[in-house]
N, C-alpha and C positions, 0 to 999 in steps of 0.2 A: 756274135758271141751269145750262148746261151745266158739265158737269166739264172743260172745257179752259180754260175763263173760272178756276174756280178754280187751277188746277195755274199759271196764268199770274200772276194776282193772286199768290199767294202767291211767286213768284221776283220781282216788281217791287213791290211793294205798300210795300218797308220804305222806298226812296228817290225812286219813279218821283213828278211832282211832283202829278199829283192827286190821288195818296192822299195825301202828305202833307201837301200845302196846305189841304183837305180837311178831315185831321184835326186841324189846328191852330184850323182855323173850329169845327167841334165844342165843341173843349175850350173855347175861349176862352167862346164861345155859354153853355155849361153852368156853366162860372165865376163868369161872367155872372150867369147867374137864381139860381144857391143865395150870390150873395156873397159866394165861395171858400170854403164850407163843404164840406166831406169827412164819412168817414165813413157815407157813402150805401150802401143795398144796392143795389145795380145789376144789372139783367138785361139785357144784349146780343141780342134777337130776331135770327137770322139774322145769328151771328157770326161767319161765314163762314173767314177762315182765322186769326183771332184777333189781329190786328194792331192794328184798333182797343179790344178789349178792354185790350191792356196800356197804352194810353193812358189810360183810363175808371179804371183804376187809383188814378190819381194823386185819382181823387175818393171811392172806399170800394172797399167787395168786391164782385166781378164774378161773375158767374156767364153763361154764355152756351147758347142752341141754336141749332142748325142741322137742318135736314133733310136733310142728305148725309154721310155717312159719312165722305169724304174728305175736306171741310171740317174736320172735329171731328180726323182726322190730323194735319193739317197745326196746326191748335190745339197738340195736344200736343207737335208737334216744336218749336215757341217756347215751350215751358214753360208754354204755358196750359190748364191741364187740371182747371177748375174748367165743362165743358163736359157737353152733354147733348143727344142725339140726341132730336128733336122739330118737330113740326110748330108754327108759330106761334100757331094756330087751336086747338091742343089741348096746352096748355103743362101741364108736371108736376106745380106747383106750387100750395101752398094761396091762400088770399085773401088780398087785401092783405100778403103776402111783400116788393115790393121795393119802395125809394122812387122808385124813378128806373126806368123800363122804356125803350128805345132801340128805336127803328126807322130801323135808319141803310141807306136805300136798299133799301128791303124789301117798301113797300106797292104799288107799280107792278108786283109780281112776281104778286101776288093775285090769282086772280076774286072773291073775297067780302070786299072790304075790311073791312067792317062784321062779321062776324066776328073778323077779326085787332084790332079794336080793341075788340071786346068781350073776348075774352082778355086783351089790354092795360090797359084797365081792372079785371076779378077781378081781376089778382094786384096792382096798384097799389096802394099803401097808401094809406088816408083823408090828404087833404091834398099825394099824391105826384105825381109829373111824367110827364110823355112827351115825349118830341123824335123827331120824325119829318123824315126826309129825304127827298127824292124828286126824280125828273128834271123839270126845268120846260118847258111846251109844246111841243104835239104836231108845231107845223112843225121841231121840232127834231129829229123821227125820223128814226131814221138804221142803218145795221147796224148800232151799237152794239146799239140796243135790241134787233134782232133777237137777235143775240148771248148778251144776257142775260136774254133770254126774257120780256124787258120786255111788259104787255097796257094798259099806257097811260102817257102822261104828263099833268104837272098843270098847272093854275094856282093862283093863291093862294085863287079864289072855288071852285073844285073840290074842293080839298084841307080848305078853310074849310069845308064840306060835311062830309063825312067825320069829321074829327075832332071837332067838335061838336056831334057825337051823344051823346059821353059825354064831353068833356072842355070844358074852359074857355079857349081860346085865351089864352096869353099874349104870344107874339110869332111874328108870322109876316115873314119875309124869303126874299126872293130872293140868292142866293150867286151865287159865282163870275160876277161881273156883270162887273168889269174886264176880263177875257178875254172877255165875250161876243160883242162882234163879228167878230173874230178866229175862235171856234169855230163861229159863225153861219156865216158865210164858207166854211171851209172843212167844213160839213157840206152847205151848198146846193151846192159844185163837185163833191162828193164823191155828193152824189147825181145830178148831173146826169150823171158820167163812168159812174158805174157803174150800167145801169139792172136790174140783177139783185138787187133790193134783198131776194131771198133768202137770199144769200151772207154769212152771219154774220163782222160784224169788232168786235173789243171796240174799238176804235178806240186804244188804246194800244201805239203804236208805238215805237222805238227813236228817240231820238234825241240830240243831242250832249250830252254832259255839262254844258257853258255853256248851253244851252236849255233844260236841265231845272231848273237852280238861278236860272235868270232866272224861269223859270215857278212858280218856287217860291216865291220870293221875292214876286212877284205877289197869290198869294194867301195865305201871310203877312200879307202890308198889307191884304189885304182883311179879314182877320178881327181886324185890330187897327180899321179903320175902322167895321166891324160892332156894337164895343163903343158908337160912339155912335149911326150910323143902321141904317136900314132898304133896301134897296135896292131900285128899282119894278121892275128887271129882272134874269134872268140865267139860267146854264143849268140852274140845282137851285134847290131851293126848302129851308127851313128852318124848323119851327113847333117852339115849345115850348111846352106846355101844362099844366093841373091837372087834378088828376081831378075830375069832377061826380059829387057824392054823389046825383044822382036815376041816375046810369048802373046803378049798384049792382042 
């Protein structure tokens, strides 16, 4: 991800409404599968300016890497500084170390996914979790992804792929589905106006304060509706899974 993606994220990231709608689908999601048990060790893959770490929080002890230096600043400027410069692929730490490892918007960034979740799996403790996030389908490309240096998006048979290599799918969903057409919409105009689809834009733009808490509020409800179903569409994708003791 470029370094301007993060300098931006971290000045909008605490109230702009898809980070925090966002992180509200997470938390609720992870509530969810441990039965509001805490006390977790947590590793944050690519915790980028440490916003969602202080969330992750509320469920044990955190710990986070990134591979940019200036990510891990910005970490410490919110008091998060339980942080470690690292590649995902070649993590610090011993075996089975955390119960809970996160890949929140990280594996789309990859060429060797199956790497990154082989890491994923060594530090994951016998019987521990993964939740991985990712951008859902490719007609959805847009400058975002150029942007954030995005090398593909998913479906749920693609991503179902990947992680069950070494893990046990427990639930897979599609997010931010209510806004989908809406974002459909206006990523097809948005490419039709702009045919220079080199021109990186993270797609988060300024907009009215009532716009932002309407949009908030939106997916809020989505991740309270999430606690019962499943969703067949939308723009990100959501799996939480168990570690396969043959991945070992």
């Amino acid at each position: 991800m470029r370094k301007e993606e993060y300098i931006h994220y971290y000045k909008i990231e605490n109230d702009y409404w898809w980070f925090k709608g966002m992180r509200s689908i997470y938390l609720r999601s992870l509530k969810k599968a441990y039965n509001g048990k805490g006390g977790l060790r947590i590793l944050d893959v690519g915790c980028g300016t440490g916003r969602t770490m202080k969330d992750l929080g509320q469920l044990g002890d955190v710990t986070g890497v990134d591979i940019e230096p200036l990510a891990l600043e910005f970490c410490k400027s919110r008091g998060v500084n339980k942080v470690t410069l690292s590649d995902g692929k070649r993590l610090p730490f011993k075996d089975r170390l955390f119960d809970l490892v996160t890949l929140f918007n990280i594996i789309e960034h990859v060429d060797q996914e199956d790497e990154l979740m082989k890491e994923a799996s060594r530090v994951c403790a016998d019987n521990g979790k993964i939740i991985v996030t990712t951008s859902a389908f490719n007609s959805l490309w847009s400058k975002h992804d150029i942007a954030n240096e995005h090398k593909r998006r998913y479906t749920k048979r693609t991503l179902r792929d990947v992680v069950e290599k070494r893990f046990r799918v427990e639930r897979m969903t599609y997010t931010n589905c209510l806004l989908f057409p809406l974002i459909w919409a206006g990523i097809m105009i948005s490419n039709l106006l702009n045919k220079d689809m080199h021109e990186p834009s993270d797609g988060f733009y300024d907009i009215p304060k009532y716009a932002n808490k309407a949009l908030t509020a939106i997916l809020r409800m989505e991740a309270i509706l999430l606690q019962k179903i499943n969703f067949l569409f939308g723009v990100s994708l959501l799996c939480i899974a168990q570690k396969n003791h043959k991945s070992d």
